[in-house]
C-alpha positions in Angstrom: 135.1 72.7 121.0 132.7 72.2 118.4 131.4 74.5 115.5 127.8 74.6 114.7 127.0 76.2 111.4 123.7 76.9 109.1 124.1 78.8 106.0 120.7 77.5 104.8 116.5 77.2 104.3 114.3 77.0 102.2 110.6 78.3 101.7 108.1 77.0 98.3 104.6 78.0 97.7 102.0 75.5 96.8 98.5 76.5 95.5 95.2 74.5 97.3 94.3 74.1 93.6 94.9 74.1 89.2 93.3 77.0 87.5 90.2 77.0 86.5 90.6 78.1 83.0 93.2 78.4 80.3 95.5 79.4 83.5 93.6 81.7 85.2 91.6 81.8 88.6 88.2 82.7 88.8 88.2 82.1 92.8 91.5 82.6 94.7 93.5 79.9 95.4 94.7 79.5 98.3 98.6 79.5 98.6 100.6 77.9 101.4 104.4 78.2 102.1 106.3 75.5 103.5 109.6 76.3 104.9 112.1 73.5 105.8 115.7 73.6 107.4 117.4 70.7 108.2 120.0 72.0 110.2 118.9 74.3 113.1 115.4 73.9 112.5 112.8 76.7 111.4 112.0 79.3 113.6 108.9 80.9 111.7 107.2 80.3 108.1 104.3 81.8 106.1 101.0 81.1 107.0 98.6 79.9 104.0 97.1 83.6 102.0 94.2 84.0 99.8 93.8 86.7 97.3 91.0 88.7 97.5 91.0 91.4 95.0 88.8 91.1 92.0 90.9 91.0 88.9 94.7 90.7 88.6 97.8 89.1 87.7 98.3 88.5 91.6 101.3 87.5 93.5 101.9 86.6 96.8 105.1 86.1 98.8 106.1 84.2 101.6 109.0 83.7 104.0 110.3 81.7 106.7 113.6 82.0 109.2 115.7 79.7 110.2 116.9 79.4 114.0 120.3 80.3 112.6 118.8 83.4 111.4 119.1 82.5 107.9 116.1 84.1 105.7 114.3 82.3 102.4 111.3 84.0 100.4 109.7 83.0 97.6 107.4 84.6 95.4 103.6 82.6 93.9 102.4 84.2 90.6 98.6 83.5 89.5 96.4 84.9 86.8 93.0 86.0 89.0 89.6 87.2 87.4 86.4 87.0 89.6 85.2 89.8 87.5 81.2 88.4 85.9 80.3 88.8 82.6 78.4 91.3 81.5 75.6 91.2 78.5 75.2 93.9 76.4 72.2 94.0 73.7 73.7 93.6 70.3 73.4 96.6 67.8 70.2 96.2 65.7 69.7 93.0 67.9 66.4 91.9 69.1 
């Protein structure tokens, strides 16, 4: 008789891209999540995300399982501002 056992897997996050500036986004990246098990093999991982809101300290969070039915997550934290400029006319300004 022989035993099969899987206690593990794994899941990272990878961004498609470095910040633009001083460590912050101004377009979302685009994160993937890679799982990996050795073992039994994976049975489902995170597709790539984008953020899409306009100004945040975003996070995104991915998660793959294991055929074993073991679970990993892992959570991607980015600094995101897509938020223009605006001008204002300077008081007593020209």
């Amino acid at each position: 008789m022989s035993l099969r056992y899987d206690a593990t897997t794994s899941v990272r996050s990878i961004a498609d891209r470095v910040p633009d500036a001083h460590g912050w986004y101004r377009r979302a990246p685009t994160v993937t999540f890679v799982g990996g098990d050795a073992v039994s093999g994976l049975l489902y991982g995170a597709r790539p995300l984008r953020r899409s809101h306009h100004q945040s300290a975003a996070s995104l969070v991915g998660s793959c399982r294991d055929a074993a039915g073991n679970a990993a997550e892992v959570t991607h934290r980015f600094q995101y501002d897509a938020t223009a400029l605006k001008l204002r006319k300077a008081e007593g300004g020209r």
